[in-house]
C-alpha positions, 0 to 999 in steps of 0.5 A, spaced: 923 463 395 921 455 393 926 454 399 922 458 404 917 455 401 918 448 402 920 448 409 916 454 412 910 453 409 905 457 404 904 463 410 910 464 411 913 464 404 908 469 402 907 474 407 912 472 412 909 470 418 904 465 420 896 467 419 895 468 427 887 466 426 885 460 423 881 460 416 874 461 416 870 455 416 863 456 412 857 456 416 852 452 411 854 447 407 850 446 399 846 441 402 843 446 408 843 452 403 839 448 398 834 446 404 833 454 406 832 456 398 827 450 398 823 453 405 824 459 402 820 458 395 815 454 400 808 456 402 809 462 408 807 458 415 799 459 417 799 465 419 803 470 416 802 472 408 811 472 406 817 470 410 822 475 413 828 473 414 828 472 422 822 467 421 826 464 416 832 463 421 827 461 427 824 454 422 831 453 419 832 451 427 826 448 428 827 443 422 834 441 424 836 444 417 843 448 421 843 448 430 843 455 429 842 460 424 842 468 425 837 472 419 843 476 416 847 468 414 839 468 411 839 474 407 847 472 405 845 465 403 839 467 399 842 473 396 847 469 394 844 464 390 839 470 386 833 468 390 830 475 390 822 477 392 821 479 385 825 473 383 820 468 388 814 471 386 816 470 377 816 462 379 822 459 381 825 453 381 825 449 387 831 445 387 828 438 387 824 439 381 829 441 377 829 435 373 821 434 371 822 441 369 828 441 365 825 434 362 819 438 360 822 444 357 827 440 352 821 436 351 817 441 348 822 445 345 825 438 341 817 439 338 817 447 336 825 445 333 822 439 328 821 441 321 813 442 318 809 435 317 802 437 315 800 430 317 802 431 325 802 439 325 804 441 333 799 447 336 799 450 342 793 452 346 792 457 351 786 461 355 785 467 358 779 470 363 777 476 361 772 481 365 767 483 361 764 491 362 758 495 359 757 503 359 751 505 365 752 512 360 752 513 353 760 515 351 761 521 348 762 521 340 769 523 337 770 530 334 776 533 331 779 535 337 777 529 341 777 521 341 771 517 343 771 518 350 767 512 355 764 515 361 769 514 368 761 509 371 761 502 368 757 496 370 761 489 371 757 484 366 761 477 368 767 473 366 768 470 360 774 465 357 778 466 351 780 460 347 787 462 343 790 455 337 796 456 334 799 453 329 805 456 328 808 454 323 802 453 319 801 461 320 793 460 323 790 461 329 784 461 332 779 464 337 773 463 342 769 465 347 765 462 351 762 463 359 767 458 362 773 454 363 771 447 365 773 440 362 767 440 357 769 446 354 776 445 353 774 438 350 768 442 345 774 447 343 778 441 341 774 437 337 772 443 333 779 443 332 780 436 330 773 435 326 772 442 322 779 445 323 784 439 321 780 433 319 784 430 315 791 430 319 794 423 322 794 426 330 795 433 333 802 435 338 798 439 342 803 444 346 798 446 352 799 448 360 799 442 365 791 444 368 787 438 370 782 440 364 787 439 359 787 431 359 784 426 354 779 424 360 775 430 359 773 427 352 769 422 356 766 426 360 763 431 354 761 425 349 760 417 348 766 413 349 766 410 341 767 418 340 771 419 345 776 414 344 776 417 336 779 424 338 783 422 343 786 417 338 788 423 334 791 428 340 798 427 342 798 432 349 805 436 350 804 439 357 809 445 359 812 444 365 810 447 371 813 455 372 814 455 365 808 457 361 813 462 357 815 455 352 806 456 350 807 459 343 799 460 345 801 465 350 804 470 346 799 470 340 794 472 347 798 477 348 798 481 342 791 479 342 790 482 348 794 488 346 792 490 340 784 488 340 781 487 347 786 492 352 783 499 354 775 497 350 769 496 354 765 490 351 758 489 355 757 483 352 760 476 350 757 477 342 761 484 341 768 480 344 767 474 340 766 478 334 772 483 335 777 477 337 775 473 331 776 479 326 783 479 329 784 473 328 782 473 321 786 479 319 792 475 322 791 469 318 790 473 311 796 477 312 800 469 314 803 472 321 807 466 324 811 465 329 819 463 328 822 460 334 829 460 335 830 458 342 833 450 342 835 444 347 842 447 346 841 454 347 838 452 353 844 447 356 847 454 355 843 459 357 838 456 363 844 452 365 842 454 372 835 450 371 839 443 371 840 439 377 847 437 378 848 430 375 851 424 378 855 420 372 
């Protein structure tokens, strides 16, 4: 067998005939399939609300990314590579913005991994639109074989935006409400937190989604530079990267805000949900409910390898 091996070659030693047809080449090489994932997690062309296959082929031509390309070698790349529609409408990664990504992500989970230091606590911050809704008729009270029942009408009584700070490994939260979500206010609800919530502290981490009201600048469009200057010395501005809001700790206290006090009520004005949010949050505090992250920089490497993009050196 070496013998036929080294002289015939590896066909013929194997299957004792040579391969009557040439091996396959591969249709896209990685650089093109990247180009396809790309362009597929891109914006639709004007016109059209999604990709199809076949549209995808046609500009994939068009860009000179491959001379020609039929839709099912798409619909293979794309399947390959896990790039489903429910995978595309969660927020995927395009592959050029790996790097930023993974970057941001190690940064804020190295934050939530520090010990406590109550002189630089890390908070996170989250909001949340919420529809306020008012009954046009009075629901009918509870009796022993019924709930409250609301009547089916109701009236549309505006949107309001829900605050949620977390300190969680503080045990506190905090919430409000206010009528809209602009720089000014994020820029009150902050000073609040510095002023009357941690007024003692050297400087707050906060862990925030990357919004363009979430910035030092908003201080300076809300209060008179010498003030301004004073909080922004005291904020240390953490942002989540893009596609990533699951790293906001802030969002799973709205969550459980949202499903264990606003989901399935009616609330007509922003008084009665101001008052029953910050009931919620008070009860939280007093029973010490904090959250313990265990998700690490290293479990990251692990088990969201595919976010990192290939390294040189």
């Amino acid at each position: 067998m070496y013998e036929k091996l080294m002289t015939e070659g590896f066909e013929i030693a194997l299957h004792g005939k040579k391969r009557q047809t040439p091996s396959r080449q591969k249709i896209l090489d990685g650089e093109q399939e990247a180009k396809i994932i790309a362009l597929r997690l891109s914006d639709p062309q004007k016109g059209r609300n999604a990709w199809t296959l076949r549209l995808l082929a046609e500009k994939v031509v068009e860009l000179e990314i491959a001379s020609a390309i039929s839709h099912v070698t798409v619909r293979t790349t794309l399947k390959k590579n896990k790039i489903t529609r429910r995978k595309v409408q969660y927020g995927v990664i395009p592959p050029e913005s790996k790097g930023e990504f993974v970057s941001k992500m190690e940064e804020v989970l190295d934050i939530y991994g520090f010990p406590y230091d109550p002189n630089i606590p890390v908070v996170a911050m989250d909001e949340q639109p919420t529809q306020l809704y008012k009954d046009v008729r009075e629901p009918i009270p509870a009796t022993e074989n019924h709930a409250r029942r609301p009547d089916y009408e109701y009236g549309r009584a505006g949107v309001v935006n829900i605050f949620m700070f977390t300190d969680p490994l503080g045990c506190w939260r905090q919430v409000s409400v206010r009528e809209r979500k602009t720089k000014i206010d994020w820029a009150l609800e902050v000073a609040v937190l510095l002023k009357e919530d941690y007024p003692n502290v050297e400087k707050i981490q906060l862990v925030c989604d990357h919004l363009g009201v979430h910035s030092l600048g908003a201080f300076y469009e809300t209060f008179e530079p010498s003030r301004a200057r004073s909080l922004a010395r005291r904020l240390e501005i953490v942002p989540t990267p893009k596609h990533g809001s699951w790293l906001n700790i802030a969002q799973n206290e709205l969550s459980a805000l949202t499903t264990q006090c606003v989901k399935d009520r009616r609330f007509g004005t922003i008084e009665e949900l101001r008052e029953e949010v910050m009931a919620w949050a008070a009860t939280c505090n007093a029973n010490q409910k904090g959250v313990h992250w265990q998700f690490t920089t290293e479990n990251a490497r692990v088990k969201l390898q595919s976010l990192y993009p290939k390294f040189l050196y």
